[in-house]
Backbone as ProteinMPNN parsed JSONL, in Angstrom:
{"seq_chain_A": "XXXXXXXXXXXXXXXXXXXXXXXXXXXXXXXXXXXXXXXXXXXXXXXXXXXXXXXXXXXXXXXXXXXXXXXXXXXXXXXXXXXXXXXXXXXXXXXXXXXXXXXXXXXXXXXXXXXXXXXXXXXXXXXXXXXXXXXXXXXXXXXXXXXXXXXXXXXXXXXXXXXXXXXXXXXXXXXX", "coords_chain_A": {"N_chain_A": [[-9.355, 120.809, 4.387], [-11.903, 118.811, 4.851], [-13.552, 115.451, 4.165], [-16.562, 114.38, 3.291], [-17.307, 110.928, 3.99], [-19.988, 108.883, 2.337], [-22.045, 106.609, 3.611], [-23.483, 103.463, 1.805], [-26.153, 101.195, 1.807], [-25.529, 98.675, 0.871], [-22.33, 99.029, 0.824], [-22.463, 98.947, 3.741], [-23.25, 96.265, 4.305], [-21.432, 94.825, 2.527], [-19.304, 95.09, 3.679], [-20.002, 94.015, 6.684], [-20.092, 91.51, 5.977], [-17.749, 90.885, 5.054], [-16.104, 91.224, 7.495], [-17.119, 89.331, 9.237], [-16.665, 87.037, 7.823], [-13.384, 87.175, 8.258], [-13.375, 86.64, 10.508], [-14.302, 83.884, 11.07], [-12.641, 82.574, 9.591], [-10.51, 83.207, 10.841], [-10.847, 82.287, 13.018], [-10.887, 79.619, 12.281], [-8.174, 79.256, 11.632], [-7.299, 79.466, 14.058], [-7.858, 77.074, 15.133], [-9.906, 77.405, 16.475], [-9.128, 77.608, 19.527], [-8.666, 75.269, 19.548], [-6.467, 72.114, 18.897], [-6.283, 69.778, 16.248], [-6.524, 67.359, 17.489], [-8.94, 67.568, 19.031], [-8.455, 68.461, 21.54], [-9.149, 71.247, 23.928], [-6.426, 73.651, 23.213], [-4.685, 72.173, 23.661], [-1.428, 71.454, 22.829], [-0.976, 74.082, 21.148], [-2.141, 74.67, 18.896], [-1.299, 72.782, 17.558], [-1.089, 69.672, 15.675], [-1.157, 66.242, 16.866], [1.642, 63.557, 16.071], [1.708, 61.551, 13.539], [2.096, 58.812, 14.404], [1.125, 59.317, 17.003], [-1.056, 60.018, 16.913], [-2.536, 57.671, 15.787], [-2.461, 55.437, 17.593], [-4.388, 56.227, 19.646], [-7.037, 56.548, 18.038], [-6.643, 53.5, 17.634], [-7.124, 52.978, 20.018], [-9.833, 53.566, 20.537], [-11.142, 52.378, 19.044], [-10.88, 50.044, 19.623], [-12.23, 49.283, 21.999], [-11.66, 51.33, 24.233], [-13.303, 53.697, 24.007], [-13.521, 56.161, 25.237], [-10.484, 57.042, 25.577], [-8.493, 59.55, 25.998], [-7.537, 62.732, 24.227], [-4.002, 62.935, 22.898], [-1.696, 65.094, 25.1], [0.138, 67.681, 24.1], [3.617, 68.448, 25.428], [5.582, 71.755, 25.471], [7.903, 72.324, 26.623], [9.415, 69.671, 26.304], [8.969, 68.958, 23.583], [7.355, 67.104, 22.703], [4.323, 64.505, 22.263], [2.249, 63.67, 24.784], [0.398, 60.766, 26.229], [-2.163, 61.878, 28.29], [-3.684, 59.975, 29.935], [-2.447, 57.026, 30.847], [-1.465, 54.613, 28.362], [-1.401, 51.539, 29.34], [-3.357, 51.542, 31.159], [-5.626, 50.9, 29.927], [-7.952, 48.064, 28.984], [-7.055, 44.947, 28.878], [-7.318, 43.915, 26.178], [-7.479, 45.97, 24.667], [-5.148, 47.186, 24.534], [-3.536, 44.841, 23.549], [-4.461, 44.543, 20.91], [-3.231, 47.075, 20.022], [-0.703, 46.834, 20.001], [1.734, 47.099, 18.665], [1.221, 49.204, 17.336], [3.168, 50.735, 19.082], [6.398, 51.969, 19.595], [9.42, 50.413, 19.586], [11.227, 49.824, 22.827], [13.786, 50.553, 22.671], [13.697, 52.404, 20.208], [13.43, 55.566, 20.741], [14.925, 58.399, 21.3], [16.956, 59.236, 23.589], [15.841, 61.643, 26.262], [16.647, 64.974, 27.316], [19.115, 65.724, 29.841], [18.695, 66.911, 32.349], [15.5, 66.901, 32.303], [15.216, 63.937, 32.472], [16.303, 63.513, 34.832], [14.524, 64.973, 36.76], [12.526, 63.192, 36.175], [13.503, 61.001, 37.329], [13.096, 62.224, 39.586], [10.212, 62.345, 40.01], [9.829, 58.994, 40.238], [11.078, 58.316, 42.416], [9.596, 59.678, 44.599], [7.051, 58.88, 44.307], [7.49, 56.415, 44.741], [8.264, 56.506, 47.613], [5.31, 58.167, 48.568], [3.85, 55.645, 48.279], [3.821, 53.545, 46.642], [5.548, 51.358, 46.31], [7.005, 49.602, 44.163], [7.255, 51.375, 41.695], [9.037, 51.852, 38.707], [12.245, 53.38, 37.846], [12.896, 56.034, 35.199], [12.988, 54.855, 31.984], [16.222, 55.464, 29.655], [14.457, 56.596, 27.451], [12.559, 58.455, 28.911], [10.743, 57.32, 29.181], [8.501, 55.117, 31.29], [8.514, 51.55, 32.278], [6.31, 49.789, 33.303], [4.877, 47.187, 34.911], [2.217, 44.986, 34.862], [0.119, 45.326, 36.938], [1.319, 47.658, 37.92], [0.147, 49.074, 35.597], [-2.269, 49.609, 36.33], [-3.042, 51.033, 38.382], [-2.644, 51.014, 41.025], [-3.155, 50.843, 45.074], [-1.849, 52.604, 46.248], [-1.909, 54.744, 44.547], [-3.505, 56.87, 43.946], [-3.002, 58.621, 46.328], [-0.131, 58.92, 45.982], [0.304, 60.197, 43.695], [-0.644, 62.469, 44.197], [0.987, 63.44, 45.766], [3.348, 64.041, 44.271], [2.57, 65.609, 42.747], [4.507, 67.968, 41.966], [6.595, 67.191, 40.536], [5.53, 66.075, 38.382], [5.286, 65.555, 34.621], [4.407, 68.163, 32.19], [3.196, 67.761, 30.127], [2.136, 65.028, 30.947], [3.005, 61.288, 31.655], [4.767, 59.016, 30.09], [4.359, 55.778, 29.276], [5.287, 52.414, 29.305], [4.597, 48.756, 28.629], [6.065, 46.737, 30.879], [9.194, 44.842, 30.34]], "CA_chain_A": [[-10.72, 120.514, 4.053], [-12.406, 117.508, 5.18], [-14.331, 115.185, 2.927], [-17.463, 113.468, 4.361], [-17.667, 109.898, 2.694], [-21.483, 108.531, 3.303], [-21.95, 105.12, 3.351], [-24.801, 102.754, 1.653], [-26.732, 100.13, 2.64], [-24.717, 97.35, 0.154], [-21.333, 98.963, 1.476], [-22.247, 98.257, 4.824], [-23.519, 94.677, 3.931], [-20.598, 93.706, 2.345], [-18.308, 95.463, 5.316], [-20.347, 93.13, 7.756], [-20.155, 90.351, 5.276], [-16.116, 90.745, 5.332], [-15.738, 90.979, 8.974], [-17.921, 88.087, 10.017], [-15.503, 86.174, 6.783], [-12.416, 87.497, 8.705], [-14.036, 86.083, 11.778], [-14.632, 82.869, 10.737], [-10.946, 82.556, 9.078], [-9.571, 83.201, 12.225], [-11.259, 80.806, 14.388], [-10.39, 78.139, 11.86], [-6.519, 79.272, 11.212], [-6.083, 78.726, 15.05], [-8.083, 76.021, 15.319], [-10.877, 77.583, 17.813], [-8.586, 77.085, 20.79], [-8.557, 73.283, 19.911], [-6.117, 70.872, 18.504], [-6.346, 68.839, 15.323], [-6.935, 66.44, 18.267], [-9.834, 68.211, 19.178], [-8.488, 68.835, 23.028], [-8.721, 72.675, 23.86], [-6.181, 74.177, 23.583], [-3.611, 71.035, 23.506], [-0.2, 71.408, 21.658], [-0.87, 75.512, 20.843], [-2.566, 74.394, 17.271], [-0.591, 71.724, 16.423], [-1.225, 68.072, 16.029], [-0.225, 65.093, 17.106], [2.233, 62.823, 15.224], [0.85, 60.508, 12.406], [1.82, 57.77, 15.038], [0.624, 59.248, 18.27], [-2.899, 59.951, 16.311], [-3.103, 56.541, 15.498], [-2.455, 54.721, 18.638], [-5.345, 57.297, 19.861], [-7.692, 55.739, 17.078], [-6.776, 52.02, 17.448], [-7.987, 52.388, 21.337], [-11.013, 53.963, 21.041], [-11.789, 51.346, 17.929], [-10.513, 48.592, 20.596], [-12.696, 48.675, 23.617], [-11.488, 52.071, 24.742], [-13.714, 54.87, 23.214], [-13.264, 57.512, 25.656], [-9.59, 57.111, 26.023], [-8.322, 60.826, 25.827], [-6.48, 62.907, 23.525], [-2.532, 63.411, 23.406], [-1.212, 66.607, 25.116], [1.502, 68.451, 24.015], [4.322, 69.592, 26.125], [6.487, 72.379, 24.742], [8.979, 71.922, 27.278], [10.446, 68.584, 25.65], [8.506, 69.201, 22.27], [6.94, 65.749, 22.411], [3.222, 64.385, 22.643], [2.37, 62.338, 25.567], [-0.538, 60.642, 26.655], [-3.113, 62.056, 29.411], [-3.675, 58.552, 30.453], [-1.564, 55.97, 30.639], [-2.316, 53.579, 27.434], [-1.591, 50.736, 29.877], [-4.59, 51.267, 31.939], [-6.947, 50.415, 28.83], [-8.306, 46.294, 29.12], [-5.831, 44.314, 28.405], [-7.494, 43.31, 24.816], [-7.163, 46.602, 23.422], [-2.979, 46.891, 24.659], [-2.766, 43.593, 22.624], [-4.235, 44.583, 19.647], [-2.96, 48.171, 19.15], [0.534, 46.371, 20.762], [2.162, 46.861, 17.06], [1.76, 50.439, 16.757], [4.31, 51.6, 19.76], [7.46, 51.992, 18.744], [10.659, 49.68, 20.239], [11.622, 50.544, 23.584], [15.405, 51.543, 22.309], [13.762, 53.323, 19.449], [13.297, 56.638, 21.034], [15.781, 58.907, 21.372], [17.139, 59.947, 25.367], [15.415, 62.821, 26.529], [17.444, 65.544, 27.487], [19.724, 65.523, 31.006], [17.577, 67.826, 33.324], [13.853, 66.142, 32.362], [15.192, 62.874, 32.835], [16.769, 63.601, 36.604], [12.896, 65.416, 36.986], [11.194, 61.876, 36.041], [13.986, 59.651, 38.304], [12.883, 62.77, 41.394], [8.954, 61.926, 40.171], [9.873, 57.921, 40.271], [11.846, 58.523, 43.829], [8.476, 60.662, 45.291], [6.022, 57.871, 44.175], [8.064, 55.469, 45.776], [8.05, 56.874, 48.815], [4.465, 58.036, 48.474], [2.54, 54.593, 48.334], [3.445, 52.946, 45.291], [7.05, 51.562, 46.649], [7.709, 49.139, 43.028], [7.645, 51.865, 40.656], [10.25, 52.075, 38.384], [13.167, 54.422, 37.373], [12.203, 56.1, 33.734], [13.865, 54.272, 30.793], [16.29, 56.471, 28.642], [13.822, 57.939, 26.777], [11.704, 58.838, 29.728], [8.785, 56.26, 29.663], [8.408, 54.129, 32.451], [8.357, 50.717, 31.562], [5.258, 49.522, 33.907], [4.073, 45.834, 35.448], [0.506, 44.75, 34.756], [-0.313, 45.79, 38.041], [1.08, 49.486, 37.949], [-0.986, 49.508, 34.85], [-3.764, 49.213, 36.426], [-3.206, 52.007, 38.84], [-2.353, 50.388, 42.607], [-3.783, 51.456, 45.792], [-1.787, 53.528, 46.371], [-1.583, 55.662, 43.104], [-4.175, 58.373, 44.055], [-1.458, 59.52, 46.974], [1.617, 58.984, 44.908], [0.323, 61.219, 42.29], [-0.627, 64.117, 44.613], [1.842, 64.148, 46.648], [4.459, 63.787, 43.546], [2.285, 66.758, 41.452], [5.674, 68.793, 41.263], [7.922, 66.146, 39.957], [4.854, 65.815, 37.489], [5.445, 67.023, 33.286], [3.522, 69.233, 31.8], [2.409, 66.441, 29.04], [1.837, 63.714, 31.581], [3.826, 60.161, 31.881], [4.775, 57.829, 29.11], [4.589, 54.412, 29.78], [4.787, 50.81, 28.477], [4.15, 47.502, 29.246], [7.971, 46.351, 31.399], [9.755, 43.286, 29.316]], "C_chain_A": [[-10.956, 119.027, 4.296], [-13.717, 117.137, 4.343], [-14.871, 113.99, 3.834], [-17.492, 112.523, 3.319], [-19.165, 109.14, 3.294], [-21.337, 107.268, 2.77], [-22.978, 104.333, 3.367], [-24.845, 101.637, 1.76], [-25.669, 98.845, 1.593], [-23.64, 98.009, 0.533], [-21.101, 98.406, 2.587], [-22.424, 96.738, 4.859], [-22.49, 94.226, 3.809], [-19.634, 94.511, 3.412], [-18.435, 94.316, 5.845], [-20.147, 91.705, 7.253], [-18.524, 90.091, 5.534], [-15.262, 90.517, 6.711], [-16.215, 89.46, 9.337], [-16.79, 86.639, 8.565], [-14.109, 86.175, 7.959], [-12.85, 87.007, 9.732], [-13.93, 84.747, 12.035], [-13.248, 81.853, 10.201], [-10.296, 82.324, 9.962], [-9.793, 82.55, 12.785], [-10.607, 79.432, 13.666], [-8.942, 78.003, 11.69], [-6.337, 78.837, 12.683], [-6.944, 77.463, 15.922], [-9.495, 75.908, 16.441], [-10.349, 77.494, 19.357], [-8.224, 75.403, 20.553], [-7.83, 72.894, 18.955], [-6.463, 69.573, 17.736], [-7.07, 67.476, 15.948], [-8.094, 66.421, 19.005], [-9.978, 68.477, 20.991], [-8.189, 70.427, 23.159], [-7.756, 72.604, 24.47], [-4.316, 73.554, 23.187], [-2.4, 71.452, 21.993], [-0.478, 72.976, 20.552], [-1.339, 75.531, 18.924], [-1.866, 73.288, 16.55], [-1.11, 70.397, 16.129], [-0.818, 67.294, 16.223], [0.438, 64.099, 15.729], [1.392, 62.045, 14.329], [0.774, 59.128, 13.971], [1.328, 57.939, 16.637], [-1.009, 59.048, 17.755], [-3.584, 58.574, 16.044], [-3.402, 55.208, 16.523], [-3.835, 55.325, 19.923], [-6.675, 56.374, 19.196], [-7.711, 54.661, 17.668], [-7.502, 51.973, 19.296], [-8.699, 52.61, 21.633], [-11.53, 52.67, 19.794], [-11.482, 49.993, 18.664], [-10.69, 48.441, 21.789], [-12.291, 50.005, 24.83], [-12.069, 53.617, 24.087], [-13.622, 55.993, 23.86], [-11.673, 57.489, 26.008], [-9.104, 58.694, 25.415], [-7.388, 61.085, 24.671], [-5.261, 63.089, 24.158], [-2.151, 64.84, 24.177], [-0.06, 66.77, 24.975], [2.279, 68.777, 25.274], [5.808, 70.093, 25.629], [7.735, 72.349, 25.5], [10.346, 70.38, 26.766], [9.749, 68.323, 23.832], [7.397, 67.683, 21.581], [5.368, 65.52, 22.752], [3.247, 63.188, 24.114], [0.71, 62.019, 26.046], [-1.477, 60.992, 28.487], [-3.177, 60.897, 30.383], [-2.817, 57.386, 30.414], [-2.131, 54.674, 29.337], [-2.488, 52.09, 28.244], [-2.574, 50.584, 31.014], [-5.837, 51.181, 31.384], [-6.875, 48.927, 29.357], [-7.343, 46.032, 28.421], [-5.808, 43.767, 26.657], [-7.223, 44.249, 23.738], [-5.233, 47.136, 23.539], [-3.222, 46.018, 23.881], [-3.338, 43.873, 21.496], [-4.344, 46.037, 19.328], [-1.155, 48.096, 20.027], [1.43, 47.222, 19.675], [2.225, 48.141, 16.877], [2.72, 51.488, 17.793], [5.821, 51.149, 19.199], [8.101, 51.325, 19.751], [11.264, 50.501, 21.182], [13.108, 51.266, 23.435], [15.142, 52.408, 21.239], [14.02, 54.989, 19.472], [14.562, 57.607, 21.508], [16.132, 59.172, 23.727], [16.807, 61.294, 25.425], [16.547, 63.661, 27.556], [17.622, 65.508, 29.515], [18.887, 65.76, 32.261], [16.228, 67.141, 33.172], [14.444, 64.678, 32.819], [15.822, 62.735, 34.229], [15.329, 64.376, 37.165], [12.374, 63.608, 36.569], [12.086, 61.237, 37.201], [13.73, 60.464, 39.621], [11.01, 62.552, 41.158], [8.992, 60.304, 40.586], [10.174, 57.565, 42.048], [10.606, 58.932, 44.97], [7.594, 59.314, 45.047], [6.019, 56.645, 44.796], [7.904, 55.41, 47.333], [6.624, 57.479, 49.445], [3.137, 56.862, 48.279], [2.928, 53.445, 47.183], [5.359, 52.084, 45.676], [7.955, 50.737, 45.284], [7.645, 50.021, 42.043], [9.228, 52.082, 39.903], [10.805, 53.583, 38.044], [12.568, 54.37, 36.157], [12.997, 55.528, 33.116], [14.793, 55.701, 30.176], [16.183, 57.543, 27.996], [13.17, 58.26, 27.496], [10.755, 58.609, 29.962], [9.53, 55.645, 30.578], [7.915, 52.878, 32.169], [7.359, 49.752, 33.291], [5.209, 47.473, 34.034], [2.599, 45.813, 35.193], [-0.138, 45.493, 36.069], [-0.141, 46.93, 38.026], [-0.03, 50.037, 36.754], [-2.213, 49.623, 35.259], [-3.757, 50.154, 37.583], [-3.601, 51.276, 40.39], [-3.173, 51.366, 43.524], [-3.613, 52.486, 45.898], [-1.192, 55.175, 45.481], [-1.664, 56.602, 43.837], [-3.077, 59.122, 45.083], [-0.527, 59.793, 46.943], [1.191, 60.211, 44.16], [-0.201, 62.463, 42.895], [0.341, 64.415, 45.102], [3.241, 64.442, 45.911], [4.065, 64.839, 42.295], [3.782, 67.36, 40.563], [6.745, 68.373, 40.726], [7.093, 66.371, 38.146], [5.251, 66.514, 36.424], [4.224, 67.073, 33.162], [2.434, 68.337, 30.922], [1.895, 65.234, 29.825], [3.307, 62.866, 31.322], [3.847, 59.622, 30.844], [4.842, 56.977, 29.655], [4.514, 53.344, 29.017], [5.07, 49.551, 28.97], [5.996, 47.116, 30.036], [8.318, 44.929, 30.247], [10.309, 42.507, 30.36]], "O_chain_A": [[-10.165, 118.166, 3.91], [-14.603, 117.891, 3.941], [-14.347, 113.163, 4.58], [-17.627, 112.804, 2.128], [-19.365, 108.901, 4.485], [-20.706, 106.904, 1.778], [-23.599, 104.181, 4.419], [-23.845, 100.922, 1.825], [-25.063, 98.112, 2.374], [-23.488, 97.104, 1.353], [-20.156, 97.658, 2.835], [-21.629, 96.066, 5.515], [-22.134, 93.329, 4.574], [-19.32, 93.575, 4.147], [-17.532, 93.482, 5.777], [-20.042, 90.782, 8.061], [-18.151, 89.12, 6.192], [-14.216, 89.907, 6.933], [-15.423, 88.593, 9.706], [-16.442, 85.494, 8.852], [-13.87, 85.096, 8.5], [-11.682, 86.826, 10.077], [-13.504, 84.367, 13.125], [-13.039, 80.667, 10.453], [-9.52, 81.371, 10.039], [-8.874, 81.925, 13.315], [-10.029, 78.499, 14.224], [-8.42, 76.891, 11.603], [-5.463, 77.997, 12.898], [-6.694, 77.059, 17.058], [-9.973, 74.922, 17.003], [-11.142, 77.323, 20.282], [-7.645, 74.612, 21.297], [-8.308, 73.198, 17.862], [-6.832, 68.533, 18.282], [-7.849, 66.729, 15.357], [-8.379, 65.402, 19.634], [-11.019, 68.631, 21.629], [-7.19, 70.909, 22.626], [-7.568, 72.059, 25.558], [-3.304, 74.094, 22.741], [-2.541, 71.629, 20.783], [-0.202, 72.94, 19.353], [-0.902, 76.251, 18.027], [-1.858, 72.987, 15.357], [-2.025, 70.294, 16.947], [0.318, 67.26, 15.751], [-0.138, 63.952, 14.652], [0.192, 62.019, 14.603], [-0.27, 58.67, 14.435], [1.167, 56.978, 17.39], [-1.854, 58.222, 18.101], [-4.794, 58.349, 16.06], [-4.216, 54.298, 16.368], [-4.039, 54.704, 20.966], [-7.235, 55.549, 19.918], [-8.707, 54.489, 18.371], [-8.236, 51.067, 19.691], [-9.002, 52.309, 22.788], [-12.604, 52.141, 20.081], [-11.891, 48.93, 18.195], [-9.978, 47.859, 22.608], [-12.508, 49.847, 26.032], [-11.295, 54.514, 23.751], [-13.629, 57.002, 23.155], [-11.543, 58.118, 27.058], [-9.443, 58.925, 24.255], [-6.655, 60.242, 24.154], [-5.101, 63.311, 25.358], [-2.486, 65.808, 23.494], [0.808, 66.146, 25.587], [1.678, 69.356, 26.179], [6.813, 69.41, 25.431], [8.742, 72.353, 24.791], [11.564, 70.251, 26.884], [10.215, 67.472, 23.074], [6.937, 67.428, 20.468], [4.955, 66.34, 23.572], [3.998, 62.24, 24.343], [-0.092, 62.942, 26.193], [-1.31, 60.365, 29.534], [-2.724, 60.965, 31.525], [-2.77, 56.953, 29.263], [-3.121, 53.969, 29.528], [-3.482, 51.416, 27.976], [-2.581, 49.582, 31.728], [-6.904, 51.313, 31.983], [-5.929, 48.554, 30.052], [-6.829, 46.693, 27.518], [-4.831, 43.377, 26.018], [-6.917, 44.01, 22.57], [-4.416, 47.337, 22.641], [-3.08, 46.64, 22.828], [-2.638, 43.361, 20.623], [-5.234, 46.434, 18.576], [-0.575, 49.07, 20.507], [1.842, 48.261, 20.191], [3.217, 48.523, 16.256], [2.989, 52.656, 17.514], [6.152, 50.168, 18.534], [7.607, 51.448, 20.872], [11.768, 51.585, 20.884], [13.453, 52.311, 23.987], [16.016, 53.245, 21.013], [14.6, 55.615, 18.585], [15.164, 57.042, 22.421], [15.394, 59.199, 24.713], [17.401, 62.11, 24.719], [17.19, 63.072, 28.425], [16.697, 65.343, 30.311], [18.495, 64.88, 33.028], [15.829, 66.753, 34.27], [13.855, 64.31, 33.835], [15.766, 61.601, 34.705], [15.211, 64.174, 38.374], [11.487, 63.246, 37.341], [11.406, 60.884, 38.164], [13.959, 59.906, 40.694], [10.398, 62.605, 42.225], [8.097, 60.087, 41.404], [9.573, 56.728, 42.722], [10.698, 58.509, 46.122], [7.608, 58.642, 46.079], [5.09, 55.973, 45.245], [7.516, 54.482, 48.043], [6.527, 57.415, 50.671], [1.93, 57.078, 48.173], [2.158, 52.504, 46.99], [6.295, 52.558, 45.031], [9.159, 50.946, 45.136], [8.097, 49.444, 41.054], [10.276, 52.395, 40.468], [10.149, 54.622, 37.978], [11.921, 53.408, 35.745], [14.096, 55.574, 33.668], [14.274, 56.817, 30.184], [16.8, 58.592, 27.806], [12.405, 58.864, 26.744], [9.915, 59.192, 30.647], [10.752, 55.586, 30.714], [6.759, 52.911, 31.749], [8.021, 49.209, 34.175], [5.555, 46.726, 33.118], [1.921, 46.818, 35.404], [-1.02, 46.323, 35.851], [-1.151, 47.63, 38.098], [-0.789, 51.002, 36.842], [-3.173, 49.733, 34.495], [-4.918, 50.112, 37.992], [-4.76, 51.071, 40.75], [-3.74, 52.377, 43.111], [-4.445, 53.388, 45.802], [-0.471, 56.14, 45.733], [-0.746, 57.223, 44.375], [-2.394, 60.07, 44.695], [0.078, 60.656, 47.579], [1.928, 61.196, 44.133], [-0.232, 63.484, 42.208], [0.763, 65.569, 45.02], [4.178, 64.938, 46.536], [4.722, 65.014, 41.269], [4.113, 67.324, 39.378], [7.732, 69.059, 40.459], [7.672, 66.669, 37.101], [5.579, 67.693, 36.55], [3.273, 66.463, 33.65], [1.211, 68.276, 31.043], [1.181, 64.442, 29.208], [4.371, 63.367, 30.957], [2.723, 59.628, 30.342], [5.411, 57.072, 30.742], [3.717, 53.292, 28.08], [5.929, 49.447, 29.846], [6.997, 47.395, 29.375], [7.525, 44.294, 29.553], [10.792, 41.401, 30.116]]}, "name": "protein", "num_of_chains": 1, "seq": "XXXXXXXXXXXXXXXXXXXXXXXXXXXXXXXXXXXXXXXXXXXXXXXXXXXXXXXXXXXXXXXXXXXXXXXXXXXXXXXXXXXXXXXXXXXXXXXXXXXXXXXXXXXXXXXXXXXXXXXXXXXXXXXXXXXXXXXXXXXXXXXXXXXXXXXXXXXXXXXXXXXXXXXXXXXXXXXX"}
């Protein structure tokens, strides 16, 4: 025997009321597609470090307001910047200098990514850009005023060196 259940107008209300809740829940548990950082999609819901977020901050509050967010890449688990921070004006590098961390601080990135950055460093070289350096260590590239600033011949280095390219972009910082 089958039992018809009928259903009234305040059941369905609060039904539709519960769904469109459950709706609303969900977009915000995964963030809408977007990143604490508010880049779709970036770092699969996560956010960036206390100190990547802040070096983010200090260069849009220092003469760089559209400088981009961090992207994730799950491949070495680390944030890295879209843009190079050294191709901001030189006033806001000097006063958000203080919040990168010491070039020996960082740990060495693992064997395989760092022989991938010295075959992206090797390609760029030979693509247009012939003083780039080998990556440090930890896998930033410790940059000249001038590479900061993105040489002639970047734009053909960096296509023709896509597949060397990570997933997160380049780290970089000022050379010593």
């Amino acid at each position: 025997m089958r039992i018809k259940r009928v259903l009234t107008a305040p059941t369905l209300l609060a039904c539709g009321a519960m769904l469109a809740a459950s709706a609303v829940l969900a977009a915000c548990s995964s963030g809408g597609g977007q990143s604490a950082a508010g880049s779709p999609g970036a770092g699969q819901g996560r956010s960036p470090d206390a100190q990547t977020a802040a070096i983010v901050a200090c260069y849009r509050a220092h003469g760089d307001p559209t400088f981009p967010d961090p992207v994730y890449d799950p491949s070495d688990g680390r944030w890295h910047f879209a843009d190079s921070p050294g191709s901001a004006p030189l006033s806001t590098r000097q006063a958000c200098q203080h919040l990168f961390p010491a070039a020996n601080a960082s740990p060495p990135v693992p064997q395989a990514q760092f022989q991938q950055l010295v075959r992206l460093a090797q390609c760029i070289r030979q693509h247009g850009v012939p003083n780039w350096p080998d990556p440090d260590p930890d896998g930033s590239f410790g940059l000249t005023p001038a590479l900061m600033q993105k040489p002639p011949g970047w734009p053909a280095a960096s296509r023709a060196c896509q597949r060397y390219w990570p997933s997160g972009g380049i780290d970089a910082h000022a050379a010593s």
